[in-house]
Each structure stands twice: as structure tokens, then as C-alpha cells.
C-alpha positions in Angstrom: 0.0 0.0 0.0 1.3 3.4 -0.7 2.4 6.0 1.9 -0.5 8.5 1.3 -3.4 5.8 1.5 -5.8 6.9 3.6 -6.2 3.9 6.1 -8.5 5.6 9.0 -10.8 8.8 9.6 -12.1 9.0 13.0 -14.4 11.6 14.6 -14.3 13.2 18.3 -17.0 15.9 20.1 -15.2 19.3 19.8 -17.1 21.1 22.7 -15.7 24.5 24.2 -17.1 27.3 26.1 -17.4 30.6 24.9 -16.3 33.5 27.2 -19.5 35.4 26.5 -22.6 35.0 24.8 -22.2 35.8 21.0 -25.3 37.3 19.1 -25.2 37.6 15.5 -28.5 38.7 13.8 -29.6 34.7 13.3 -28.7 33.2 15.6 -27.1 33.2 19.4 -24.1 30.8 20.7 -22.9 30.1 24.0 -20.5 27.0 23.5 -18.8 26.0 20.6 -20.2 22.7 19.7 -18.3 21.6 16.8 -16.8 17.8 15.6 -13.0 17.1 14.8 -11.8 14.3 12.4 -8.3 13.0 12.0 -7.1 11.4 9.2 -4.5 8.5 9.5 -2.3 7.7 6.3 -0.4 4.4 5.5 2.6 5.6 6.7 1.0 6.0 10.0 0.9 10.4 9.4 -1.7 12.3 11.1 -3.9 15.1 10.0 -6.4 17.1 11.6 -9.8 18.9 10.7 -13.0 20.6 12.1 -15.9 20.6 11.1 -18.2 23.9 12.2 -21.2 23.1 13.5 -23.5 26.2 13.9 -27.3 26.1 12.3 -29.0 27.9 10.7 -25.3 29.4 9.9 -24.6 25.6 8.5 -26.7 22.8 7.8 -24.9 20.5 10.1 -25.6 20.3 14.0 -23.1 17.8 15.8 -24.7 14.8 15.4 -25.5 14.6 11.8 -22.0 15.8 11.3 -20.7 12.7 13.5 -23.0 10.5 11.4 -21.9 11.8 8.2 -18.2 10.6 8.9 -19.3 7.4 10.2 -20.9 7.1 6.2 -18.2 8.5 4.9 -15.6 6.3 6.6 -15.8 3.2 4.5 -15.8 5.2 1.2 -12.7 7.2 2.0 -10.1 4.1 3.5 -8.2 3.2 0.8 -8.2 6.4 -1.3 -5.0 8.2 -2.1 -4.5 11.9 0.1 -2.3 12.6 -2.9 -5.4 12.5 -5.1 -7.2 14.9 -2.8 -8.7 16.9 -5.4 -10.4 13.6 -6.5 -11.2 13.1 -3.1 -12.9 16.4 -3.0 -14.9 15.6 -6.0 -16.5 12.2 -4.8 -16.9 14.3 -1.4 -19.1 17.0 -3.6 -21.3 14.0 -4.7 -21.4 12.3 -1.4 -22.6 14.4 0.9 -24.8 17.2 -1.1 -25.9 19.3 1.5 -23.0 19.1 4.1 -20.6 21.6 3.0 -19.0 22.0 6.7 -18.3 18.3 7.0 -17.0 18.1 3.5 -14.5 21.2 3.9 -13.6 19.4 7.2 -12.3 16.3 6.1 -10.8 17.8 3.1 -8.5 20.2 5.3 -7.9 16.5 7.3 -7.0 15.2 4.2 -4.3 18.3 3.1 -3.0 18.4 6.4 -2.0 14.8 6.5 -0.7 14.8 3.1 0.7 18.1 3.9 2.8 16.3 7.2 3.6 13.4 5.5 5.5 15.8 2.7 7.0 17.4 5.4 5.2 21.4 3.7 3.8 23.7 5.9 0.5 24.2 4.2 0.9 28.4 3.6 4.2 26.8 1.5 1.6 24.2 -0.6 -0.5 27.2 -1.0 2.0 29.2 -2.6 4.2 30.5 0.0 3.4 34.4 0.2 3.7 34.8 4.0 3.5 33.6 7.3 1.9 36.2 8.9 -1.2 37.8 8.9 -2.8 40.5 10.9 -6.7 39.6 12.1 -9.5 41.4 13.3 -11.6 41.1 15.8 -15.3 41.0 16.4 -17.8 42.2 18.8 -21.0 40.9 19.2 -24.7 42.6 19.0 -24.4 43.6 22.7 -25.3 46.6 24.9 -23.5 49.7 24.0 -21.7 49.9 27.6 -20.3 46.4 26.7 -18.9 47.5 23.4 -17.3 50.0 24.1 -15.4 48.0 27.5 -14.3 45.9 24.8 -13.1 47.9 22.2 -10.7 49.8 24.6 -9.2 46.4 25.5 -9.4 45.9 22.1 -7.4 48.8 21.4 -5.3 47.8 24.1 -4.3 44.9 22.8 -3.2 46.3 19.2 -6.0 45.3 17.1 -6.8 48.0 14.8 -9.8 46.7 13.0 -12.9 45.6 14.6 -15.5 43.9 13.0 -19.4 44.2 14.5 -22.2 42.4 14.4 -25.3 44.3 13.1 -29.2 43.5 11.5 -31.4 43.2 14.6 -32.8 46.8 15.1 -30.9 49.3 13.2 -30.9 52.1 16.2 -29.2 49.8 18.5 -26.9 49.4 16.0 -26.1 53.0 15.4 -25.8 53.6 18.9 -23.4 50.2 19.0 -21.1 51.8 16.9 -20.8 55.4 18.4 -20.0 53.6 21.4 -17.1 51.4 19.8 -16.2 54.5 17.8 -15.6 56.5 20.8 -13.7 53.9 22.7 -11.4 53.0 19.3 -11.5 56.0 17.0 -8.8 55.5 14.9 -10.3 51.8 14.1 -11.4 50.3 10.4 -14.6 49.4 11.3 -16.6 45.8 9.8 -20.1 45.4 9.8 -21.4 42.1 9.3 -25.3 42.0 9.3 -25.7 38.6 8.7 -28.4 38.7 6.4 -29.7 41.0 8.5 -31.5 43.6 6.6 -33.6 44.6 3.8 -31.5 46.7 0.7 -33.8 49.7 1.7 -32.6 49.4 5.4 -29.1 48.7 4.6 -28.9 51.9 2.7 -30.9 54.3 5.0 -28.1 52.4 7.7 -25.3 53.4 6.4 -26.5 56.9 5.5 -27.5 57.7 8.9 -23.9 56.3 9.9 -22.2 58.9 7.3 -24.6 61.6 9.7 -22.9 60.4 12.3 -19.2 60.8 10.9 -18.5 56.7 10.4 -17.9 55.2 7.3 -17.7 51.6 7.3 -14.6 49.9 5.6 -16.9 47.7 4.6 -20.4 46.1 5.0 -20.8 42.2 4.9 -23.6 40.5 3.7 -26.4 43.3 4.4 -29.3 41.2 2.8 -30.7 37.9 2.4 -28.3 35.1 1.0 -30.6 34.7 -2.1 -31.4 38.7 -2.2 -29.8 39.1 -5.7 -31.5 42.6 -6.9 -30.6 43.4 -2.8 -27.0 42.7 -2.7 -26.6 44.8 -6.1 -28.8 47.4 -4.9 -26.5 48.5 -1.7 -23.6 47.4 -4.0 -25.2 50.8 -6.0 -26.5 52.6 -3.5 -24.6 51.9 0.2 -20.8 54.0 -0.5 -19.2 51.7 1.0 -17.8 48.3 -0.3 -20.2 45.4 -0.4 -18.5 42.1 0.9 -20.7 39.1 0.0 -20.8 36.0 2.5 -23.5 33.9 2.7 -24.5 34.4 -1.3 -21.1 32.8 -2.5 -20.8 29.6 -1.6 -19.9 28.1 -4.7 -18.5 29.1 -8.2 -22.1 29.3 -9.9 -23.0 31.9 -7.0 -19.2 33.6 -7.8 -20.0 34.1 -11.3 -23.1 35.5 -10.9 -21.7 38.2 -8.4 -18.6 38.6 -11.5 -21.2 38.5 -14.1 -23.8 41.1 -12.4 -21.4 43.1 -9.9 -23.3 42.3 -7.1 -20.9 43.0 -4.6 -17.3 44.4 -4.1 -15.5 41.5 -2.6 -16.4 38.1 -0.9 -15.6 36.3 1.7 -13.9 32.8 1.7 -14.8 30.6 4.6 -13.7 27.5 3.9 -16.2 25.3 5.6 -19.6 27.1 2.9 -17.5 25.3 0.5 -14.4 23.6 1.0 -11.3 23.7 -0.3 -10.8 22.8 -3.9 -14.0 25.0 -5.0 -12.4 27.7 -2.3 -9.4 27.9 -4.8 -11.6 28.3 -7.7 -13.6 31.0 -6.3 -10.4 32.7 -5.2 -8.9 32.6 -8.6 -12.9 34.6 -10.3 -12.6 36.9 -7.7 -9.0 37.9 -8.3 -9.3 37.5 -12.0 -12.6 39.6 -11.7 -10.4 42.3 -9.1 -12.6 42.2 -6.8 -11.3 42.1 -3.0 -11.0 39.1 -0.7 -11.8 38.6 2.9 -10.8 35.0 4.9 -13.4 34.4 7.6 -15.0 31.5 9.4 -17.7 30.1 11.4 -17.5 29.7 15.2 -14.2 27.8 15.1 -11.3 26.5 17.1 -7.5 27.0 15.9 -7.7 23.9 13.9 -10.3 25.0 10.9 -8.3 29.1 11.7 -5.0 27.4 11.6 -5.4 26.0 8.0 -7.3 29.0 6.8 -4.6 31.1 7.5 -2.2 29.1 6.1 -4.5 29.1 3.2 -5.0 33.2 2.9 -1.4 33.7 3.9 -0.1 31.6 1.7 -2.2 32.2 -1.3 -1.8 35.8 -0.4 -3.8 39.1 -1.9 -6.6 39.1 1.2 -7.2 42.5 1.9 -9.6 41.3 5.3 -8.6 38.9 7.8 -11.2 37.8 10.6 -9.7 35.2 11.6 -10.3 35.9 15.6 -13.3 33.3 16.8 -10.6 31.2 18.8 -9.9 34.7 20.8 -13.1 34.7 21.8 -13.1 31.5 23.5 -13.0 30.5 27.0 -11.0 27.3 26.8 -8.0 26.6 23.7 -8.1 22.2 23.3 -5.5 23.0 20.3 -1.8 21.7 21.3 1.0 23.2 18.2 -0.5 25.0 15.3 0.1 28.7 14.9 0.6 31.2 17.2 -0.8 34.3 18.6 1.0 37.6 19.5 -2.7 39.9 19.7 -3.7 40.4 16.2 -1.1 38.6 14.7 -0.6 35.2 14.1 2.7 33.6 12.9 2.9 30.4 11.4 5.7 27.9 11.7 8.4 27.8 8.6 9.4 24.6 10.0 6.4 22.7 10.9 4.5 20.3 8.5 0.9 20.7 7.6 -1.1 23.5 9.9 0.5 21.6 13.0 -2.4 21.6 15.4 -3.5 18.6 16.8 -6.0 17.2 19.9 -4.1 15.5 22.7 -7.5 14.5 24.2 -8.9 12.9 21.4 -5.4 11.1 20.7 -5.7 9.9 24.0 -9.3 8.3 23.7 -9.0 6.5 20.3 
């Protein structure tokens, strides 16, 4: 048998606390409930991946997740990591729906493959970097809170904040004087998660300008399937338009090209995985518009190899990378590391070098 066969794929519980309540416009989390897998090659190499459990945000909850791997397992053993765009493909027609636990055990896959050819994975991306520079986000929360947190925030050298926005739109503005006046010189994020309509988006950011804030950027102001929306604050907003939840494959990327429905997009690795991730990379820079490299709720495993990915593809001009900050617990032994908003990762170390010592220890 070859080195690179795969010859097991397990999957453990990934549970963690979060240090606060986090309140998006959909949805509220407070605990990180997501599944890891490893991959086991021939040669006895280990890889590691996550797989983002967050609904409505993903179509996965834990257990279907868990299941899916346990369907998956007698399909993958045998197949060649080497061949892991193949591997992607059979994925794609495997499990339709699950795009988390796809993207999840492909990133297994690349990081075992990755180990056993002794690459750090920004260097199999292409090598641009090693560093990157995040964000970091706060929540919809009450104003006194926000601003608390952007002065430690500020503190702590992060100079852009993201913020959650789309539940009631003069909270918001009131949110974001508050953050404003605790972090003025910041580049400031809004993500509204679906959040509004295109009318509200645009009389939002208007009164904002009233109020002397101009957004670096607005994320995904309307619903996912919103087209005439999206292109409408695209149009109309003044600031740029970063799509999230309305590319999560290439057909949705060439229609944003094709009708210039938004200014940039944001790659999260688990909406699509990573082979079509490269593809929609390569339209959007082909097509100049701007990148962003986010994620789900995740730990540093499913951060770690996205920013190897960004870092080593290079050209992102957003990095909100930061949910593992935000946690009250870090299982992750290795993988990169952290020095506030800016994360280093390892020249010498194979793959994206994180691993689970608890999970070793139970299988």
C-alpha cells in the first residue's frame, strides 16, 4: 500500500465554552459545539480537521456531522490523500448538503498529506507569507459592553474591529458610536448577517455617514438569495459590499462577476471547502474584486489552515480570523501562534501543525 493511503478517519466531540454569549443577527451561541476528524495515512501520518457546527449558519448540528463521517468512513479508506482533489470531488457527490463536513475532512486530508510531505501548508498554497494581521469582532451587545471591549481591544493592538449588526438598526447605530468612541482611529466591519432589507441597509449606512462613520466595509447586508438586494447596496450603500453567505460556490461567484453584485467576498472554507475555495479565489481575483478570509465559530484547527490558506495564497485584503480569541478554553496543542492580532505560522512545521491530545488519547 502506498504511503498516502488513507487507512483511518475518525471523529471526536469538539465542545468549548465561549467566554461570552455571542449574538449575531440569526442566531445566538454560547458554547462552541463543533466535531474534529483525524485522518491517519499508511505511513502512520496524522492530519487534523474541524468541522463547524453552527445552524441555521450551517446545515450540520453535531450529530448529523458525527454521522456523516461514520458514512463516509468506508468510502474514504483506501483512497489516495495525494489525489485529494479527486477526493474532493467524490466528497461533492457524497454528501450534497453538508458543505461543513465536507470542507472538514478535506483540510484532514491536506493536512496529513501536507505532514507526510513534510510542507507547511501556507508553502503548498503558494508560499506568500506567514503572517497575517486579524481582526476582531464584537457581538450585538449593549453599548456599555462594546465599548469595555473595544478599549481592551485597542489595548491589545487590534486596529480593525468587526461588529455584528441587522437586529434593530438604532441599536446598532448607537453600538457603533459607542465602539467608535472607545477605538476612534479603528477600520470598522459590519457584518449583518443577512440582517437587513437593501432599503434598510442603505438608510443604515446613510444615517452612519450623519454620524461621521464610514464603514470599511459592509458584509452581507441582505438575504443570501437577495440578488436585486445585494446589487442594490452594492449601488447605492458608499461603501464596499462584501458578500458571505451568497457565494458559496462558483455558480453563486459568477453571478456576483457576471452582475457586480458586490465588491468582494468572503472565503470561509467550511460554505464550500477547499478545492472550490481555490476556484472562487482565482474569479474573484481574475474579476479584481477584493478578498476577505473568515470562518464560522471555530477553534484554531479549521483558523489554523485558513490562515495558512489566505497567507499563503496571499492578496486578502480582510482577515477575521479571531473566533478562537473569543473562546474560554484553547483544546488545540501546536499550530500557529498568537501575539494579539497577529498570528505567525511555523516555517518549519509540517501541515497547519495543530493537533487534539484529548482525542489522541481516547482512540
Amino acid at each position: 500500500m502506498i504511503s498516502t493511503a488513507i487507512t483511518s478517519i475518525e471523529a471526536f466531540p469538539l465542545d468549548v465554552p465561549l467566554l461570552a454569549p455571542f449574538t449575531v443577527s440569526s442566531t445566538q451561541l454560547d458554547r462552541l459545539q463543533n466535531v474534529s476528524i483525524r485522518v491517519r495515512l499508511a505511513s502512520n501520518t496524522e492530519g487534523w480537521g474541524e468541522i463547524p457546527a453552527l445552524q441555521p449558519i450551517t446545515f450540520e448540528n453535531q450529530e448529523t456531522a458525527l454521522e456523516a463521517i461514520e458514512y463516509l468512513r468506508p468510502k474514504l479508506l483506501g483512497q489516495d490523500a495525494a489525489a485529494w482533489r479527486t477526493c474532493a470531488e467524490n466528497l461533492t457527490e457524497w454528501l450534497v448538503d453538508l458543505n461543513a463536513t465536507r470542507a472538514g475532512v478535506e483540510i484532514a486530508i491536506l493536512d496529513a498529506l501536507t505532514r507526510e510531505w513534510g510542507v507547511p501548508l501556507y508553502q503548498f498554497f503558494g508560499g506568500v507569507s506567514n503572517e497575517l494581521t486579524t481582526d476582531i469582532t464584537i457581538p450585538i451587545c449593549p453599548d456599555q459592553e462594546a465599548h469595555q471591549l473595544a478599549n481592551e481591544y485597542r489595548n491589545a493592538g487590534f486596529m480593525t474591529i468587526k461588529t455584528k449588526v441587522g437586529l434593530d438598526i438604532a441599536d446598532d447605530i448607537s453600538r457603533l458610536i459607542a465602539i467608535r468612541q472607545a477605538h476612534p482611529d479603528c477600520a470598522l466591519i459590519l457584518d449583518a448577517n443577512e440582517g437587513f432589507t437593501a432599503n434598510e441597509a442603505v438608510r443604515f449606512l446613510e444615517a452612519l455617514r450623519n454620524d461621521g462613520i464610514v464603514p470599511a466595509a459592509i458584509e452581507q447586508p441582505v438575504a443570501c438569495d437577495d440578488w436585486d438586494g445585494l446589487k442594490q447596496v452594492t449601488i447605492e450603500g458608499g461603501v464596499p459590499v462584501v458578500a458571505d453567505e451568497s457565494c458559496r460556490s462558483v455558480e453563486n461567484m459568477l453571478r456576483i462577476v457576471r452582475e457586480q453584485l458586490a465588491s468582494a467576498v468572503n472565503i470561509k472554507i467550511a460554505k464550500c471547502g477547499v478545492s472550490t475555495a481555490l476556484e472562487i479565489v482565482a474569479i474573484a481575483k481574475g474579476a479584481g474584486l477584493q478578498l476577505m478570509i473568515g470562518g464560522m465559530v471555530e477553534t484554531r484547527l479549521l483558523m489554523g489552515f485558513s490562515a495558512h490558506f489566505a497567507a499563503g495564497i496571499g492578496g486578502f485584503k480582510w482577515i477575521d480570523l479571531d473566533t478562537p480569541l473569543l473562546l474560554a478554553d484553547d483544546p488545540i496543542n501546536g499550530g500557529y501562534t498568537a501575539d494579539g492580532p497577529r498570528y505567525s505560522l511555523s516555517s518549519t512545521i509540517a501541515g497547519h501543525g495543530g493537533s487534539i491530545a484529548i482525542a489522541q488519547e481516547t482512540s
